[in-house]
C-alpha positions as CSV (number, residue, x, y, z in Angstrom):
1,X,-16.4,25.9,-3.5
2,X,-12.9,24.7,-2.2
3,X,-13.0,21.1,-0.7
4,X,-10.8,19.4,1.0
5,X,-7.4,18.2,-0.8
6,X,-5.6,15.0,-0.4
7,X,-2.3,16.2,1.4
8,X,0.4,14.4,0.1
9,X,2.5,12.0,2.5
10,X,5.1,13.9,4.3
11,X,2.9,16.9,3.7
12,X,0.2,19.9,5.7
13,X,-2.9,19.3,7.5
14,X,-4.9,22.3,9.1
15,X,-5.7,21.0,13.0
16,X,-8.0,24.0,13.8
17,X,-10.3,25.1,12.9
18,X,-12.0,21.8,11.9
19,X,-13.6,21.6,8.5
20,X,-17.7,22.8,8.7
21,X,-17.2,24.2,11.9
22,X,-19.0,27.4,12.8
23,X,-16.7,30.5,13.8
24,X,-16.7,33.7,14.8
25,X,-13.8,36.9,15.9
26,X,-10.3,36.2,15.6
27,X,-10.1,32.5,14.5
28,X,-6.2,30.5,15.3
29,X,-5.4,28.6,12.1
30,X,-3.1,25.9,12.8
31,X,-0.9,23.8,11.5
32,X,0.9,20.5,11.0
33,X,3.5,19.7,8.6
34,X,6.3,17.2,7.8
35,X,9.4,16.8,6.0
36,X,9.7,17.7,2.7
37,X,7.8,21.0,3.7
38,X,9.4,23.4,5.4
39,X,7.5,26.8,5.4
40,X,4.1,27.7,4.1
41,X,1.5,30.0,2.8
42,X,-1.6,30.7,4.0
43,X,-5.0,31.8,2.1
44,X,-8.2,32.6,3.0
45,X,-10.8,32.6,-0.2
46,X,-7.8,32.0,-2.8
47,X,-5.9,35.3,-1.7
48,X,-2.8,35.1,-0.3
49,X,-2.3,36.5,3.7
50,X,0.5,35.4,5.1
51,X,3.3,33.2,5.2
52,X,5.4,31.3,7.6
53,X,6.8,31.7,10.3
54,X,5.1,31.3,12.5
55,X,3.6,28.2,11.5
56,X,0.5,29.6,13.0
57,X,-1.9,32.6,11.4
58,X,-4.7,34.8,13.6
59,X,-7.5,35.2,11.2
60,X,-9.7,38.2,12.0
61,X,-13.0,37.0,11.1
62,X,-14.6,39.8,11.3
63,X,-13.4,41.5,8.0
64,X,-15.6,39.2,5.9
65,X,-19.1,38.8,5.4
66,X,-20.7,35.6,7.5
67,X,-21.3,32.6,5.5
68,X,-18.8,30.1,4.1
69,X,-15.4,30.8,3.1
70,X,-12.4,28.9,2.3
71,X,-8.9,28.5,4.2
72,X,-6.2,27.0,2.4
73,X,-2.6,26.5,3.2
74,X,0.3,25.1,0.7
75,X,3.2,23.5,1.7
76,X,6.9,24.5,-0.4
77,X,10.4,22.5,0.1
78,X,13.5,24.0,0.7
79,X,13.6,24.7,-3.0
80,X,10.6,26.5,-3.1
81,X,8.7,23.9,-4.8
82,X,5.0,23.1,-3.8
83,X,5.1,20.3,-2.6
84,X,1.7,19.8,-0.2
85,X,-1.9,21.5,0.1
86,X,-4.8,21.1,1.5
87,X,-8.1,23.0,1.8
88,X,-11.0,23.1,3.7
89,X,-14.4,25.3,4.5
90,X,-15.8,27.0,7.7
91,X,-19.0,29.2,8.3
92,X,-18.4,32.9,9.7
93,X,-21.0,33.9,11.9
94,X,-20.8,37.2,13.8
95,X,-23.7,38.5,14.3
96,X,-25.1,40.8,11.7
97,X,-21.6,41.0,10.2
98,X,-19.7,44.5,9.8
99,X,-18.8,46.0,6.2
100,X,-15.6,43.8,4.7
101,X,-12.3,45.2,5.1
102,X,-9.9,45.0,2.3
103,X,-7.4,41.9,2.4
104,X,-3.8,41.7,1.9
105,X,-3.0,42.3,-1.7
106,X,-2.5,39.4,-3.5
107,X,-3.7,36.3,-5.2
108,X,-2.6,32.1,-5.5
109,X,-0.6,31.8,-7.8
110,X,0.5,28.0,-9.4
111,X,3.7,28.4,-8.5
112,X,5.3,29.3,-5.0
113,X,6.0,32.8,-4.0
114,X,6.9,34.0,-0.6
115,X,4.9,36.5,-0.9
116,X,2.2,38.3,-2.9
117,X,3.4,38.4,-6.4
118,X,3.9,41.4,-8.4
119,X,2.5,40.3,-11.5
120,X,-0.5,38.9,-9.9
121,X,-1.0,42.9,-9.3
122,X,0.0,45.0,-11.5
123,X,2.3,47.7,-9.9
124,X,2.5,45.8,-6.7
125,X,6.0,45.8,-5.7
126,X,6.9,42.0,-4.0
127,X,10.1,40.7,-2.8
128,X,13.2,39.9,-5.4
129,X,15.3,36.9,-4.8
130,X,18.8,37.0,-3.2
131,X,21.3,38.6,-5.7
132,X,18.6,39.9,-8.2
133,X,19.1,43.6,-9.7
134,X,17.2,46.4,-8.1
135,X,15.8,49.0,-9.6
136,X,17.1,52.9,-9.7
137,X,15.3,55.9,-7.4
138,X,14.2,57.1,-11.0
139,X,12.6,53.9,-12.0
140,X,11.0,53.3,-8.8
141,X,9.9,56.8,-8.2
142,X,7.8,56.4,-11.4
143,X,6.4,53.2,-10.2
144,X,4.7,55.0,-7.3
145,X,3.8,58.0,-9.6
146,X,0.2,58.9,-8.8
147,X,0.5,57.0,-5.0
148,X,-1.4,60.1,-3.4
149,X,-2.5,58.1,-0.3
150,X,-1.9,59.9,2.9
151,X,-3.4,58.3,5.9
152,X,-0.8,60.8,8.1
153,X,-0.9,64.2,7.0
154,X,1.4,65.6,10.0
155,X,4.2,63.9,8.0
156,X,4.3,66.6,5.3
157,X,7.4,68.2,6.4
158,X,10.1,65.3,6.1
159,X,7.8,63.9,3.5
160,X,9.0,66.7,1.2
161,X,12.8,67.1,3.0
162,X,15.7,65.5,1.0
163,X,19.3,66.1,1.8
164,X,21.5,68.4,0.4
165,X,24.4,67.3,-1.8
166,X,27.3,68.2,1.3
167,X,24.8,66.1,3.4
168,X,24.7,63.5,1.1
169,X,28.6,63.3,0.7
170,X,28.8,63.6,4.6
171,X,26.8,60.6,4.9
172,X,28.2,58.4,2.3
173,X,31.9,59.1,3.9
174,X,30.5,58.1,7.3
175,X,28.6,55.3,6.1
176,X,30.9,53.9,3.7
177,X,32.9,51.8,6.1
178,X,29.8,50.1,7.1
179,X,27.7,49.6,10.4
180,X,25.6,47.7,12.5
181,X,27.0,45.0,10.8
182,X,26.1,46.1,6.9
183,X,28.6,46.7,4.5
184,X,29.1,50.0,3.4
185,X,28.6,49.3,-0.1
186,X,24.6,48.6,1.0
187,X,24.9,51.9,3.1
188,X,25.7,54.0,0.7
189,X,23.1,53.4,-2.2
190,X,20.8,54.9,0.6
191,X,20.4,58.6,-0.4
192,X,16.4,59.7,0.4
193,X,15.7,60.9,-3.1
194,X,12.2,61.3,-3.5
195,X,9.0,63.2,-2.0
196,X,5.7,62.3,-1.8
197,X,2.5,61.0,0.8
198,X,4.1,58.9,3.6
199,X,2.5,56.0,1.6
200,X,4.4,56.4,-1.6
201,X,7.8,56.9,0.1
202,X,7.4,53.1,1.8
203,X,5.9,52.0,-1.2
204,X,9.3,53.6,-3.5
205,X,12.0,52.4,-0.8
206,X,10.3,49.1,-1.2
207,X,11.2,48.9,-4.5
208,X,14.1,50.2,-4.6
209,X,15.5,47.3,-2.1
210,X,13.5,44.6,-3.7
211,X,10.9,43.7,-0.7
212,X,7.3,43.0,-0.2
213,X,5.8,46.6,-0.3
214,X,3.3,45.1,2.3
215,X,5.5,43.7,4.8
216,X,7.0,47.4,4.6
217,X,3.6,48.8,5.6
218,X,3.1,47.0,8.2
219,X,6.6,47.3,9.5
220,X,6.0,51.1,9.6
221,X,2.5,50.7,12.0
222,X,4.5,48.0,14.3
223,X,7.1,50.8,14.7
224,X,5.6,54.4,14.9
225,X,2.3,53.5,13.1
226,X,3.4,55.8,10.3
227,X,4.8,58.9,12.6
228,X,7.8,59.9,10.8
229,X,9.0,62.6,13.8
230,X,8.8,59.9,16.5
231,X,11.2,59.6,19.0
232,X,11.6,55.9,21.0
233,X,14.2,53.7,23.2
234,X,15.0,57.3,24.9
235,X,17.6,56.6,27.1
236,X,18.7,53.4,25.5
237,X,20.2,54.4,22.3
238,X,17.3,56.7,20.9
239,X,15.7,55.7,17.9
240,X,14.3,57.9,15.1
241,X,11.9,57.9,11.8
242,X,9.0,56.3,10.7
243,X,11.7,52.6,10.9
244,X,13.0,53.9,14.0
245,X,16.7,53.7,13.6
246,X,18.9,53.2,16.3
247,X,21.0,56.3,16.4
248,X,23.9,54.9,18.7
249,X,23.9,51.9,16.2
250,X,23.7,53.2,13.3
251,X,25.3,56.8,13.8
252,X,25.7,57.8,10.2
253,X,21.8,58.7,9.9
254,X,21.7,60.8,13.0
255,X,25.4,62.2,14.0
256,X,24.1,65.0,16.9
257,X,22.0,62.6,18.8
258,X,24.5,59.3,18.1
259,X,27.1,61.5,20.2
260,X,25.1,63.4,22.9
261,X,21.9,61.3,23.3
262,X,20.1,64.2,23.8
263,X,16.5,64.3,21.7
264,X,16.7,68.4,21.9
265,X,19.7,67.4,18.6
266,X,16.8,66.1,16.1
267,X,16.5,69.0,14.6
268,X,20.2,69.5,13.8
269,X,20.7,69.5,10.0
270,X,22.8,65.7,10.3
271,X,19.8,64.2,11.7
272,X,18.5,62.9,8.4
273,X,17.0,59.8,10.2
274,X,14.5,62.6,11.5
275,X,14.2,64.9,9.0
276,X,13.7,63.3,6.1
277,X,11.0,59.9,5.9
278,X,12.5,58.9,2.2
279,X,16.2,58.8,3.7
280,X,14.9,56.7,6.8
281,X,12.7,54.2,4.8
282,X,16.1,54.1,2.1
283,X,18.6,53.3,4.8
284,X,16.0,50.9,6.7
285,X,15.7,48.6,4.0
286,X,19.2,48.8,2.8
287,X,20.0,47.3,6.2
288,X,17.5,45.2,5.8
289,X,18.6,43.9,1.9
290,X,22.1,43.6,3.4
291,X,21.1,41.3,5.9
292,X,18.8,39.7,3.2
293,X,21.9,38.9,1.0
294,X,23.9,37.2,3.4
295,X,25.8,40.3,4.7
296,X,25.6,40.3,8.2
297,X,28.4,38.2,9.0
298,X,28.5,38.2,13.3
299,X,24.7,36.6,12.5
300,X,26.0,33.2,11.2
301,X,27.4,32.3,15.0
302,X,23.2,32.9,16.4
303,X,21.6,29.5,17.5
304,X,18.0,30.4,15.9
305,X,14.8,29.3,18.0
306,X,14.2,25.5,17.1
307,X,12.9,24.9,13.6
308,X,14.4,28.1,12.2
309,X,17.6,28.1,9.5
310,X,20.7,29.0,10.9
311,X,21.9,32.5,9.0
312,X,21.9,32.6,6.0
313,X,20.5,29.3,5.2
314,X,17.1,29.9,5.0
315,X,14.5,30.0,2.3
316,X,13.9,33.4,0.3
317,X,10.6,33.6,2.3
318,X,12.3,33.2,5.9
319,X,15.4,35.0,5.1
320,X,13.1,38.1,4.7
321,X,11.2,37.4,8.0
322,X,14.4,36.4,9.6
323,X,15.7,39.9,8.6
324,X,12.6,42.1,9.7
325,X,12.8,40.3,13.0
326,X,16.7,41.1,13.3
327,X,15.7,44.6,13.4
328,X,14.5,44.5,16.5
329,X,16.2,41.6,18.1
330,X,19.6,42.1,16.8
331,X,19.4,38.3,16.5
332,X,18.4,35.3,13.9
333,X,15.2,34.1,15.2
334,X,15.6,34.5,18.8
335,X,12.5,35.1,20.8
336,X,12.4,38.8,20.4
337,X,12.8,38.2,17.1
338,X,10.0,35.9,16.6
339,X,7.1,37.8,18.8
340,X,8.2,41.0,16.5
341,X,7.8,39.0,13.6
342,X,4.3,38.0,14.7
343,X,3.3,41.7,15.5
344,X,4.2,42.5,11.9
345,X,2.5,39.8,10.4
346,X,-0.6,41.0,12.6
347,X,-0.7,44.5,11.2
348,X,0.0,42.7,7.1
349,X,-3.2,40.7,7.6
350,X,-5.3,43.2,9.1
351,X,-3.8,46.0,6.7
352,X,-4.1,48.4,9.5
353,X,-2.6,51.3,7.1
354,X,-6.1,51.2,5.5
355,X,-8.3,51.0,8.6
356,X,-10.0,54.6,10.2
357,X,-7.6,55.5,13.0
358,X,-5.1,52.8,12.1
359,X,-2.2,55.0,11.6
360,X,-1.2,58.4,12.6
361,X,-2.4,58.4,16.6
């Protein structure tokens, strides 16, 4: 049984819920840290389920069985070095208590991570420091070999749709000079080669770009909740695919509609953003590693929302949130940017993906 431990001066203590207390629904961990510590992970019974920012984690009680369980949150300098803890028990209570859902994959580990840690489980694909090599489509593809989930079978189409070699070389000469503020050479390593179940196309673009495969899940239910065909920001720059891409932004991945605006153009054979869910998951998260990396120059002159790094300062752990709230925002920790980075984190602790009805409607 965990009990509480000592935090060290400068370090994290957990304000609520208080320690013993009696709880029940959606629980607000929160807490308070000083200087050496600058982000944190939080864990509920030793397993990893989220990390900061915010500084702040909704915890839906009601995916575990009543009785005690332990929350525990460790503190990491700007080094990534652990360099706080502390620990502490509450008692779930509600009602007669439903059937546990699963929880986020992963585990503590001794040693800081910014997220779950692929050797903790074995095929798990987690995030790869800044400037570290990423793998091939061929190595990754046989990674997620025997991935048949499929929580959204209307997907089968651009599930199975890759481009054709002129649509390929169309796409890298369009691409190649770079866009939306990624350089080309990022751009162009995005091809869509692989087929499979919506799940293992996130799960092989994940690892192909070296992130959390996770966070990419639950990126794909903030979105579209899985619906690669779907069709948003009509009338204010239309975005496509199961990432939703921005087609006036990022006109490369969708040349019809990037021109005419018209959504009647998906279907036109340089729509790849629509047509093909491997291509749209592969240029997501190559604008996303780009931004990762340092890349997105015009980012470094944002004023981030107090207590965030300034671009591209931050730790390995908020340089990836930083750059999953850009997506939407357009900015480095703006306000946008921060309540999308809280939906997100909402759909990775509740693994929605896995949850009857959670994707696909």
């Amino acid at each position: 049984t965990s009990t509480s431990t000592p935090t060290p001066a400068g370090g994290v203590s957990i304000t609520s819920p208080k320690s013993g207390a009696t709880v029940s629904g959606t629980v607000s961990i929160a807490v308070q840290y000083v200087a050496p510590v600058s982000w944190l992970n939080f864990y509920i019974d030793g397993t990893w389920v989220a990390s900061s920012p915010p500084y702040t984690y909704a915890w839906n009680t009601t995916g575990v069985a009543n009785g005690q369980h332990a929350i525990a949150v460790n503190g990491y300098n700007s080094s990534n070095a652990l360099v706080a803890t502390t620990a502490m028990n509450v008692n779930i209570q509600n009602g007669s208590g439903p059937t546990p859902t699963p929880a986020p994959t992963g585990s503590a580990t001794p040693k800081p991570t910014a997220s779950p840690s692929s050797s903790a489980t074995p095929g798990y694909y987690s995030l790869l420091p800044s400037g570290s090599a990423l793998p091939s489509d061929s190595q990754c593809a046989a990674g997620v070999a025997g991935d048949t989930f499929e929580p959204v079978p209307g997907n089968a189409v651009p599930n199975n749709t890759m481009m054709t070699a002129s649509d390929l070389s169309t796409y890298s000469s369009e691409a190649s000079g770079g866009e939306g503020g990624s350089p080309g050479s990022y751009l162009t390593r995005a091809d869509g080669k692989f087929t499979g179940t919506t799940d293992a196309i996130l799960k092989w673009a994940s690892c192909k770009w070296g992130f959390d495969e996770n966070v990419t899940r639950a990126t794909a239910v903030n979105e579209t909740h899985w619906i690669q065909p779907h069709i948003g920001d009509v009338g204010n720059g239309t975005s496509l695919g199961i990432l939703q891409i921005k087609s006036s932004d990022y006109p490369s991945t969708c040349e019809s509609v990037a021109s005419s605006q018209n959504t009647n153009d998906v279907t036109k054979s340089d729509c790849y953003s629509y047509l093909s869910t491997a291509f749209a998951a592969d240029y997501k998260l190559a604008q996303q590693r780009a931004c990762f990396e340092g890349q997105v120059s015009y980012l470094t002159s944002d004023t981030p929302s107090s207590g965030y790094p300034t671009y591209p300062n931050g730790t390995s752990d908020q340089m990836m949130w930083g750059c999953v709230g850009w997506w939407y925002s357009g900015h480095w920790y703006d306000s946008g940017a921060l309540s999308y980075i809280s939906q997100v984190q909402g759909y990775l602790s509740a693994q929605t993906w896995l949850q009857p009805g959670g994707v696909g409607n």
